[in-house]
C-alpha positions, 0 to 999 in steps of 0.5 A, spaced: 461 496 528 461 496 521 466 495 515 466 502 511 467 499 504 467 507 500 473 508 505 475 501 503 474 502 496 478 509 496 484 506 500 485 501 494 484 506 489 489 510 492 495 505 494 493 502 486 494 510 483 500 511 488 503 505 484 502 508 478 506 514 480 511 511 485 513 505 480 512 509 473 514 517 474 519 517 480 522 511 480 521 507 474 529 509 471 532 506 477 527 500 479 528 498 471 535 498 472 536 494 478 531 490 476 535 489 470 529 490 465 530 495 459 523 500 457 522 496 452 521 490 455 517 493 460 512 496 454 511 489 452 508 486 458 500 486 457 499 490 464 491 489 463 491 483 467 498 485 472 493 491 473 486 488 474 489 483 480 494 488 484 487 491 484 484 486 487 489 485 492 489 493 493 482 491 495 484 486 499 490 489 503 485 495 505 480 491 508 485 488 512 487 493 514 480 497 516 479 490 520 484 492 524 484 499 524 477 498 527 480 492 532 485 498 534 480 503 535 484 508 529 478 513 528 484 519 526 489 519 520 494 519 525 493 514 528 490 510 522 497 511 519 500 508 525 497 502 524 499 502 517 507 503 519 506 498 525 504 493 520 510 495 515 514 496 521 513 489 525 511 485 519 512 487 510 519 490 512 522 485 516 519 479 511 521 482 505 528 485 507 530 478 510 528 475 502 532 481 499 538 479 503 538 472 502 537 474 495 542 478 494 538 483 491 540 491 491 538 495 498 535 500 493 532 496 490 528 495 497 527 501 498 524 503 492 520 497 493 518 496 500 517 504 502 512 504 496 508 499 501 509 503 507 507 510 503 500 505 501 499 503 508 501 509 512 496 514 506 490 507 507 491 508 514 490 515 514 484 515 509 481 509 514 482 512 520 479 519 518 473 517 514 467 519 517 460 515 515 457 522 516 460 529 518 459 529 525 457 522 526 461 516 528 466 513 523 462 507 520 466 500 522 465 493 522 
């Protein structure tokens, strides 16, 4: 089996622009207030280099979780999704709600954080499981 790596790329690019829309349009008042940073802070961030390395971290999350789409045999959206909610389930969830809670930091604040993660890989999980190489023939994998 061989790796899809234009379903890998299109994954990444989705999780990275369902950031822009999650973090920058339907949370971005809220997050900024619990996060206790005005606009004009965050305007004044250089995004160039943020931008560039979640990216690449996008890229790397989508090939991860192709492997183990491929390992689990996840050739429909569905069942891609479900190895993307299992992963938050079972790993991002848990790990990042303990941090929360010994950080004390805001339950909203995880949910607008953490369910942008579990968005991102159920939709990466679709887009790797349903990606066929061509219409008709076996889904390419590694």
């Amino acid at each position: 089996m061989k790796t899809n790596y234009p379903a890998v790329a299109v994954s990444a690019v989705v999780y990275w622009l369902l950031g822009a829309v999650w973090f920058g349009v339907l949370f971005s008042k809220p997050w900024l207030a619990l996060e206790h940073m005005s606009e004009a802070q965050a305007q004044s961030m250089n995004p160039v280099l943020p931008y560039i390395i979640s990216f690449a971290l996008n890229l790397l999350i989508a090939f991860v979780l192709s492997q183990i789409c491929i390992w689990r045999n996840a050739n429909t959206a569905g069942q891609g999704a479900a190895v993307g909610a299992l992963l938050w389930i079972g790993c991002v969830g848990p790990i990042t709600f303990t941090t929360y809670m010994y950080e004390m930091r805001p339950k909203q604040l995880f949910a607008i954080n953490e369910f942008y993660s579990l968005v991102g890989l159920c939709l990466m999980g679709m887009i790797l499981g349903a990606w066929k190489k061509k219409a008709g023939s076996t889904r390419a994998t590694s």
